[in-house]
C-alpha positions as CSV (number, residue, x, y, z in Angstrom):
1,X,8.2,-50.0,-5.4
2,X,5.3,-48.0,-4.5
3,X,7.1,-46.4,-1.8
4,X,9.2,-45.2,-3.6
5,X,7.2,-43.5,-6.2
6,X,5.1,-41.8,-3.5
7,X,8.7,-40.7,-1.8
8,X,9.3,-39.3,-5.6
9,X,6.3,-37.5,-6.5
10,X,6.0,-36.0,-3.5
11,X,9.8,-34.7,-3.8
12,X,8.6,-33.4,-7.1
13,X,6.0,-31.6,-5.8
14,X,7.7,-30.0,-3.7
15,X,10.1,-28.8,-6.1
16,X,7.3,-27.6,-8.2
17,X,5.8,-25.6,-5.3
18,X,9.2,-24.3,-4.3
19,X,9.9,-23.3,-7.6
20,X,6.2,-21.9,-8.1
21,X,6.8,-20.1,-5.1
22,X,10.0,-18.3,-5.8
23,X,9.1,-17.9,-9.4
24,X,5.7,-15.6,-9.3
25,X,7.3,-12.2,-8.1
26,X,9.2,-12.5,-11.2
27,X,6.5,-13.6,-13.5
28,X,4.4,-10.4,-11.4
29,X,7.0,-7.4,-11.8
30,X,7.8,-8.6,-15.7
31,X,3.9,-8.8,-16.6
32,X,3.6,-5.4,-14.5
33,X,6.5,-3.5,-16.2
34,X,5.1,-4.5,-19.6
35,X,1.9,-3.3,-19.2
36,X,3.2,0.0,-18.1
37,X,5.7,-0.2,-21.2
38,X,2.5,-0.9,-23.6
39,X,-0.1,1.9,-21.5
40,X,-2.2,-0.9,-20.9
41,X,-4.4,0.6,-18.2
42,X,-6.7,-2.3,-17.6
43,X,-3.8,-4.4,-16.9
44,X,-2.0,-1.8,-14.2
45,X,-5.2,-1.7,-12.5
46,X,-5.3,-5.5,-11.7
47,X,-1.7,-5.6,-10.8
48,X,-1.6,-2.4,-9.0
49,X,-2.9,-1.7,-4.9
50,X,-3.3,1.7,-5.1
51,X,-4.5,2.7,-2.0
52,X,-1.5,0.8,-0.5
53,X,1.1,2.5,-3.2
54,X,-0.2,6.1,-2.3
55,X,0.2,5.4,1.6
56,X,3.5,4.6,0.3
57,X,4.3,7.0,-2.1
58,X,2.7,10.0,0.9
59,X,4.8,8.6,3.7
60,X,8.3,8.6,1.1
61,X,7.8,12.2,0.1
62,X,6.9,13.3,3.2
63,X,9.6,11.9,4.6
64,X,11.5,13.9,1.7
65,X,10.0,17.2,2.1
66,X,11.0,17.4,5.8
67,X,14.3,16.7,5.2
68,X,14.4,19.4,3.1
69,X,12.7,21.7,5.0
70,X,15.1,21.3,8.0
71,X,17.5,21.4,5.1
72,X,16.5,25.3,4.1
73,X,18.0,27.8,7.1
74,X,15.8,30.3,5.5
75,X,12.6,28.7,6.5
76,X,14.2,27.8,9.7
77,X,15.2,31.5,10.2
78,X,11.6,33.0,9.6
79,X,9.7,30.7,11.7
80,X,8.1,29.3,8.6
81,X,9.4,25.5,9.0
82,X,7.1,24.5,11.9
83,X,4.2,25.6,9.5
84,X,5.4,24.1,6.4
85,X,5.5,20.7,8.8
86,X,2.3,21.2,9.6
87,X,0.8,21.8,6.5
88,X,2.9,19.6,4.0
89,X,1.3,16.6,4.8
90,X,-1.9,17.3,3.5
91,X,-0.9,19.4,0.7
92,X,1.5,16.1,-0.7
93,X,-1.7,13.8,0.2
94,X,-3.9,15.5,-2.0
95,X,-1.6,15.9,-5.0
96,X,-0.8,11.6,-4.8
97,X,-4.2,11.2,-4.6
98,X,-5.0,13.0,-7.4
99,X,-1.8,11.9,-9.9
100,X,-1.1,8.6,-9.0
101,X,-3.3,6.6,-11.5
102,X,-2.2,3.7,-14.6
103,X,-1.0,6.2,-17.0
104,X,1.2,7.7,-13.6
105,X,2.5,4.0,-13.1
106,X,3.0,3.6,-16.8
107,X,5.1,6.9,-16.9
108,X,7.2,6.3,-14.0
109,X,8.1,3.0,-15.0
110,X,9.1,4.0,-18.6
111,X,11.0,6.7,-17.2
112,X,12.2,5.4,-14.2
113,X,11.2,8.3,-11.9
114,X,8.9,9.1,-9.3
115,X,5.6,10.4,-10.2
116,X,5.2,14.1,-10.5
117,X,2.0,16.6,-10.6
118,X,2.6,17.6,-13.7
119,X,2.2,13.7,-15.4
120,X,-1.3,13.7,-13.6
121,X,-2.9,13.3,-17.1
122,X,-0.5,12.6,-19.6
123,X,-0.7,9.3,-21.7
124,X,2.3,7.1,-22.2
125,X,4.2,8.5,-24.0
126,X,6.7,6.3,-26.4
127,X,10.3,6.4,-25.7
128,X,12.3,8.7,-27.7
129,X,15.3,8.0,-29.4
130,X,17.0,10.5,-26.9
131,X,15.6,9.3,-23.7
132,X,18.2,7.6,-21.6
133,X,17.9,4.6,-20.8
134,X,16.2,2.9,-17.6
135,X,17.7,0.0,-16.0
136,X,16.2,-2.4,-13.6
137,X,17.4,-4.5,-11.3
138,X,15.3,-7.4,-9.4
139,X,15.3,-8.7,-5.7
140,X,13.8,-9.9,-2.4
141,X,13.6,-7.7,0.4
142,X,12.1,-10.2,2.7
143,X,9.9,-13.9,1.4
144,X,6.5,-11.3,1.0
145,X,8.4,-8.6,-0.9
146,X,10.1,-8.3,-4.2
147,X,11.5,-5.1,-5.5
148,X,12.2,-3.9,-9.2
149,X,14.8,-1.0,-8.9
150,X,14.6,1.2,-11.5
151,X,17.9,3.6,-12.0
152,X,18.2,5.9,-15.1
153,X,21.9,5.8,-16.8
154,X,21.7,9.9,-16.6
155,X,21.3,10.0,-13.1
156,X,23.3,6.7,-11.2
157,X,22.9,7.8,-8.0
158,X,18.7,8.2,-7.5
159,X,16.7,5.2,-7.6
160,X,13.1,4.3,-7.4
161,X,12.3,0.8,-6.0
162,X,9.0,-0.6,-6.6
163,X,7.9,-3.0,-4.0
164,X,5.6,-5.9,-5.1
165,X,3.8,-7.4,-1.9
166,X,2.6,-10.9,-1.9
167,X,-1.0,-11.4,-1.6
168,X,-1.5,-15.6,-1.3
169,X,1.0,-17.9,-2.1
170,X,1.5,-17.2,-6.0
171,X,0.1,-13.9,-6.3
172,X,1.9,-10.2,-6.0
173,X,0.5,-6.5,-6.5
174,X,2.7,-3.8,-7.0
175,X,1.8,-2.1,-3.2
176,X,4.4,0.5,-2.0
177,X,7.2,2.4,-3.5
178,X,11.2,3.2,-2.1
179,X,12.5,6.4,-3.5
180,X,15.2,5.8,-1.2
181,X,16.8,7.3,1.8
182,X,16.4,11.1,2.0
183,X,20.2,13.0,3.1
């Protein structure tokens, strides 16, 4: 009889854990999209890895800005692409340094965009009746990553994916960002 119980309590334990486990990226990206819904700053800065989400957020629009520029024939044609290369880099580091803070996060959640420059300092703003609406869609990339895709119902086809990376066993921080791929 004993047996039997310790066979039992640890299967439930294991259940708990598993469930546990699987569980707390949810219970992270839902605690983490309502504070940016309600502006709650303190709370973004707790859930948020910042230095890890700008890494992320410099590499994606790097990444973006060169496509572009091999895109544009007329910078190709003048000789100005190799310099644009060079220089774009740091000009798109300093700018995410600068604008990517709570009320940034907050905005780009509620709105389902990227950041921009020009939200550097603006405070959540509440939804109008206009706005479209945001949707969100939830997932594992892989066991230490969860994303939250955000797509707006005015513009289908351009996503933003914000990637929660687990820290321990239970615990997630919003840590890079997927703005998908550049064409």
């Amino acid at each position: 009889m004993n047996r039997k119980l310790i066979i039992r309590l640890g299967l439930a334990a294991a259940a708990v854990f598993v469930v546990a486990y699987g569980v707390s990226p949810l219970l992270a990206a839902r605690s983490l999209i309502q504070a940016a819904k309600t502006g709650d700053e303190k709370a973004l800065e707790r859930q948020v890895d910042f230095p890890a989400f700008r890494a992320s957020l410099k590499d994606e629009l790097n990444a973006r800005m060169m496509v572009e520029m091999r895109k544009d024939k007329r910078l190709g044609d003048s000789g100005l692409s190799g310099l644009g290369m060079l220089f774009a880099p740091a000009l798109v580091g300093g700018a995410v340094d600068a604008f990517v803070t709570p009320q940034a996060i907050a905005l780009m959640v509620q709105e389902g965009r990227a950041p921009k420059a020009e939200i550097k300092r603006q405070e959540p703003q509440e939804p109008k009746s206009d706005d479209k609406r945001v949707r969100q869609s939830w997932g594992y990339r892989d066991l230490d990553t969860f994303a939250v895709t955000l797509t707006r119902d005015d513009q289908p086809d351009e996503q933003v994916s914000l990637l929660m990376k687990r820290r321990n066993l239970f615990d997630w921080k919003l840590a890079a960002i997927d703005l998908g791929t550049p064409e």
